[in-house]
C-alpha positions as CSV (number, residue, x, y, z in Angstrom):
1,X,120.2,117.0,96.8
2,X,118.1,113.9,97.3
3,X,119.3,111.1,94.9
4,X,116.7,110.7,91.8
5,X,115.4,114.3,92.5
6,X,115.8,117.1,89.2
7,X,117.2,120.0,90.4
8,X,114.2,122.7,91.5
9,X,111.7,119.8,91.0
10,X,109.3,120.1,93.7
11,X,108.3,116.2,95.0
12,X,105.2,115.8,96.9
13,X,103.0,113.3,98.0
14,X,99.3,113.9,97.7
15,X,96.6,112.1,99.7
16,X,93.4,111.4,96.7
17,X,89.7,109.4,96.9
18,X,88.2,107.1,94.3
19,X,84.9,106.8,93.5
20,X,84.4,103.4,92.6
21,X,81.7,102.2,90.0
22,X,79.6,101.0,93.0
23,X,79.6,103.9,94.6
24,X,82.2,103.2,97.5
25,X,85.3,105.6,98.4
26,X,89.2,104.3,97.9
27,X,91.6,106.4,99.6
28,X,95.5,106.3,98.9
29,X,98.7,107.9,98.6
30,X,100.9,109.1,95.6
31,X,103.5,111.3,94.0
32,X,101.4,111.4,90.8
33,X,97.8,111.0,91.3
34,X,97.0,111.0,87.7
35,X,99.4,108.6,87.1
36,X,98.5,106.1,89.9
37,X,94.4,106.8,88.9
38,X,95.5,105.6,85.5
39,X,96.7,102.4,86.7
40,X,93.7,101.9,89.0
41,X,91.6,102.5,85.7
42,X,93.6,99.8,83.6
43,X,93.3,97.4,86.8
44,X,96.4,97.9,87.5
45,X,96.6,99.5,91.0
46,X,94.8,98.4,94.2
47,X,93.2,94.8,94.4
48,X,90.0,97.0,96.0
49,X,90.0,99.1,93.1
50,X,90.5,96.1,90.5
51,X,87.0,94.6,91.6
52,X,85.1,98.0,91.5
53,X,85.8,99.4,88.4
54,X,85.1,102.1,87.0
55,X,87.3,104.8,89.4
56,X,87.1,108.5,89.4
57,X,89.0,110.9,90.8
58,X,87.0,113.0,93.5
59,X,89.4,114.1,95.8
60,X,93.0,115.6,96.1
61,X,95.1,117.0,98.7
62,X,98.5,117.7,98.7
63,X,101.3,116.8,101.5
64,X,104.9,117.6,101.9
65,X,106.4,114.1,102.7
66,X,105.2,110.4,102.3
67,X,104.9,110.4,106.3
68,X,102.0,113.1,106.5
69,X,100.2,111.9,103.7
70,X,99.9,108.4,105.3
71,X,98.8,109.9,108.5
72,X,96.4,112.0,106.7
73,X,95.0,109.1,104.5
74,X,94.4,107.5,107.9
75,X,92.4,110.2,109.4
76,X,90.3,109.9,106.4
77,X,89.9,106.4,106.5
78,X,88.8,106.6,109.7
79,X,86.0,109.4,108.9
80,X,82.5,108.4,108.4
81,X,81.0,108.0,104.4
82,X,78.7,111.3,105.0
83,X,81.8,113.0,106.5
84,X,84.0,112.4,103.4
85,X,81.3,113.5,101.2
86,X,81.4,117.0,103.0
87,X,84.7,116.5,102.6
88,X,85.0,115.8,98.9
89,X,82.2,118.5,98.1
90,X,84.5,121.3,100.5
91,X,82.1,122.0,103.1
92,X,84.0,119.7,106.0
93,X,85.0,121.8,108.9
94,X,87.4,119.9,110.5
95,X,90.1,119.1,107.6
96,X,93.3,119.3,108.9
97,X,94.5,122.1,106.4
98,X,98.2,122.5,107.9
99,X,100.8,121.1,105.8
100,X,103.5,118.8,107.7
């Protein structure tokens, strides 16, 4: 058993987007989304996120290991502002859906 881990606890890494309170999209990693959105919200998280308060959870996908969701959170970063809306309102075609 991984050191840290509680026995049959599950621990995965989810790939999530911000909307920030001017309208632009912050993508990151985390074990615990609501838990890392809670420190964006207090100021606490990403420097981005610190000047473009308020922040709101829009987006969510879960990934097996820390590895795939940084690769994922790079394909979306890469993606253009009307492709992650698709995204974000479930109507993008070409989401990588496989779970590494």
């Amino acid at each position: 058993m991984i050191r840290g881990m509680k026995k049959g606890r599950k621990r995965e890494w989810a790939v999530y987007i911000l909307r920030c309170g001017d309208g632009s999209l912050y993508t990151g990693i985390a074990k615990d989304v609501a838990a890392r959105v809670e420190r964006h919200r207090r100021g606490k998280g990403a420097a981005y996120t610190r000047t473009h308060l308020p922040v709101r959870l829009v987006y969510q996908e879960p990934r097996r290991t820390r590895s795939s969701a940084l690769i994922r959170e790079a394909q979306i970063k890469r993606m253009s502002r009307s492709s992650k809306k698709k995204m974000i309102c479930g109507r993008y075609a070409g989401i990588d859906k496989i779970q590494n």
